[in-house]
KOLMAR-970736 format. One record per residue: y, x, z of N, C-alpha, C in turn. Coordinates in steps of 0.2 Angstrom, whole numbers, padded with zeros to 4 digits, always signed. Example, Ala and Ser with C-alpha at 12.3 -4.5 7.8 and 13.67 -1.06 7.14 Angstrom:
BEGIN
-0028+0066+0039-0022+0062+0039-0016+0066+0039 -0011+0064+0035-0005+0068+0036+0000+0064+0039 
This chain:
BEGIN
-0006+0004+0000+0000+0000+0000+0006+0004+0000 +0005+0009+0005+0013+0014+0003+0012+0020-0001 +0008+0019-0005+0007+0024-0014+0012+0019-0018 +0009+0012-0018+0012+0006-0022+0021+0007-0021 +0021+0007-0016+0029+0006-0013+0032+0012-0014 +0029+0016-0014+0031+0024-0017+0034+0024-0023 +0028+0023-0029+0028+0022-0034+0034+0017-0037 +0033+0011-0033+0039+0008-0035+0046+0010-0034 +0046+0014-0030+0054+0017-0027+0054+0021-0034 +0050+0024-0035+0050+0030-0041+0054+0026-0048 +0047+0022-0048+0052+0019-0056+0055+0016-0055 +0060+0011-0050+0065+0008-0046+0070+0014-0048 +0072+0017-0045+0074+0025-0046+0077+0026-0054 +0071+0027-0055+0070+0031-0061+0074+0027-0065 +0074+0019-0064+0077+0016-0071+0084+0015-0068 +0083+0016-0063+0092+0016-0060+0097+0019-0063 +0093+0027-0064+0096+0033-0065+0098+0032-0073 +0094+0028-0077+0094+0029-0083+0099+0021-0085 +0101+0018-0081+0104+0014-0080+0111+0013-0079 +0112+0020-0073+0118+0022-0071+0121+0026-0076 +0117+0031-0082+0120+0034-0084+0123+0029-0093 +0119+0026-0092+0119+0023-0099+0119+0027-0105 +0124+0026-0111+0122+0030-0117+0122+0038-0116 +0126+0038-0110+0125+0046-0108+0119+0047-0109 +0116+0045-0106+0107+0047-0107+0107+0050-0113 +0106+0043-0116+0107+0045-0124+0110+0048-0127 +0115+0053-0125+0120+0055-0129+0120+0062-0125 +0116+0065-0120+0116+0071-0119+0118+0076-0124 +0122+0081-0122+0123+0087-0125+0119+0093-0126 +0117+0093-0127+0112+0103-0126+0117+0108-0124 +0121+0109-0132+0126+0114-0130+0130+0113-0123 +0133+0108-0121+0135+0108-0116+0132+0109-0111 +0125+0108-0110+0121+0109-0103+0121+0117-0104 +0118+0122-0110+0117+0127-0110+0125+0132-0108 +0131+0131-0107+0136+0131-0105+0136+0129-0099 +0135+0123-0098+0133+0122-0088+0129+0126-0085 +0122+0126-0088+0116+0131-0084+0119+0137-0085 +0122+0142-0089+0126+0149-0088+0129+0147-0083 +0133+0145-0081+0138+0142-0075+0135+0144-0067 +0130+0138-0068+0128+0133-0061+0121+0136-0060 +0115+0141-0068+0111+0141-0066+0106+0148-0066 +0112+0152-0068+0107+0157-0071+0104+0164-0066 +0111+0161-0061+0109+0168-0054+0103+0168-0053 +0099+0162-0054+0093+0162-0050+0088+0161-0056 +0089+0156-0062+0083+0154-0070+0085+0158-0073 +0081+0162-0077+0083+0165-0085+0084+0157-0086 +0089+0156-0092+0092+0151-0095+0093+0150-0102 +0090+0156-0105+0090+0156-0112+0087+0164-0113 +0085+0165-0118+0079+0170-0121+0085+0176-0119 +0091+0177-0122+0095+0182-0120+0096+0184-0112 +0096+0181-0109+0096+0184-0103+0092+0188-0100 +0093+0194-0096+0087+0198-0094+0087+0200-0086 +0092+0194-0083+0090+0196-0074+0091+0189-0072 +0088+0190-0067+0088+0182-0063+0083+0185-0056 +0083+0180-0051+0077+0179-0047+0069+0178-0050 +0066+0181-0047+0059+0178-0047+0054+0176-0043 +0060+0170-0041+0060+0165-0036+0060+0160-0040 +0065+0159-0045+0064+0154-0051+0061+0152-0057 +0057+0149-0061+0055+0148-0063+0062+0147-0071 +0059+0151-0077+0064+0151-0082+0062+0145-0085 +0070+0143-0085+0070+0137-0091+0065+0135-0097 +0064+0142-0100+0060+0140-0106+0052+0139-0103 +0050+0141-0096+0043+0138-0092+0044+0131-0090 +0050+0128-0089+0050+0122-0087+0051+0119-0090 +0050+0119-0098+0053+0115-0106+0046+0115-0107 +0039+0119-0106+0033+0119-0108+0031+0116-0102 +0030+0113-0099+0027+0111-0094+0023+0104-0097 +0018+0103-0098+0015+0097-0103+0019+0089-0101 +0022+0088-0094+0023+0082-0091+0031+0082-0093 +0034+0089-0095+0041+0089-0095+0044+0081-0099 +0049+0081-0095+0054+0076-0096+0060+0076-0095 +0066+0078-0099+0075+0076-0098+0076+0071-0095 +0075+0066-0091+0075+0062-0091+0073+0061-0079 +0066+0063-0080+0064+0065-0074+0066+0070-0072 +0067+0077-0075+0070+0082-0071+0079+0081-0070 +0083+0076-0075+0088+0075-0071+0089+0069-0066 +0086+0067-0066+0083+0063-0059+0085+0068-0053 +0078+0073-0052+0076+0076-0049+0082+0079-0045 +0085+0080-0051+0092+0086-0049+0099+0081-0046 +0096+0073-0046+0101+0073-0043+0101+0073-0035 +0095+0073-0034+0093+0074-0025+0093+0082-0024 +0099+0083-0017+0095+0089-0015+0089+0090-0011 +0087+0096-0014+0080+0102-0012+0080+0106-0008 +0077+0109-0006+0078+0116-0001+0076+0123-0005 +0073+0120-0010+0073+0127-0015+0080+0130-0019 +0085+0123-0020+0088+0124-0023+0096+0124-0020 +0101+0126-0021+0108+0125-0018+0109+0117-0023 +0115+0115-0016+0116+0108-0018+0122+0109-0023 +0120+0108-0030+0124+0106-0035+0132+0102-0037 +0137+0104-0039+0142+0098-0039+0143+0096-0047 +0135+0094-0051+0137+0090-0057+0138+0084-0057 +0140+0081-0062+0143+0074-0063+0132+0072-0066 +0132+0065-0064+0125+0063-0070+0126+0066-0076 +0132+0065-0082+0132+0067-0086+0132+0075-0087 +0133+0080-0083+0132+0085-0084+0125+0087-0082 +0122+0084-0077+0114+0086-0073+0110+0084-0081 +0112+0075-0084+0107+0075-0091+0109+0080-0096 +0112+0083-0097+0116+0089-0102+0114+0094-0101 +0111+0098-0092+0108+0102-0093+0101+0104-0095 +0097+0094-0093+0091+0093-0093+0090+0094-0101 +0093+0092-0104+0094+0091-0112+0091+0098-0115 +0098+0103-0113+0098+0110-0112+0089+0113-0111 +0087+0111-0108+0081+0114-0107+0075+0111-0110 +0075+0105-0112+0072+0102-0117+0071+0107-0125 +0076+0109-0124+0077+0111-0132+0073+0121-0130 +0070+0123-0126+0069+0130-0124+0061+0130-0124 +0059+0124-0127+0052+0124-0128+0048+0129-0135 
């Protein structure tokens, strides 16, 4: 019963987020996310092929574009809650789907 209610809260959520953003969703940028993630992401992910320092703590963008489950959509979700692996963020939704975008394309 609280897997059910889990999962509801999740797709509850989930359609929230895609709800809230509207055609934003749709109309995520790449180029713009990949200018946000240099910004806000790269001290810690490589962020694009050119880069060649980061932590290895993080896991590089273009591993987390190959991930079979990957999804733009759920990892901006994700990032709009903070994490404890991660510092707390200050992107608008439309820049977190931008960056999601952004890593979509590093497959």
């Amino acid at each position: 019963m609280l897997r059910d209610r889990m999962s509801c809260t999740l797709l509850v959520g989930g359609c929230a987020f895609g709800v809230a953003l509207g055609s934003s969703a749709l109309a995520a940028e790449a180029d713009n996310g990949k200018t946000l993630a240099n910004r806000w992401c790269s001290s810690c992910h490589v962020v694009d092929r050119e880069q060649k320092l980061a932590t290895d703590q993080a896991p590089p963008f273009a591993s987390l574009a190959k991930v079979p489950a990957f999804d733009a959509n759920k990892l901006a979700f994700l990032l709009l809650k903070p994490h404890p692996n991660m510092p707390t963020l200050s992107l608008s939704r439309a820049e977190i789907a931008d960056i999601a975008e952004y890593i979509a394309t590093q497959k």
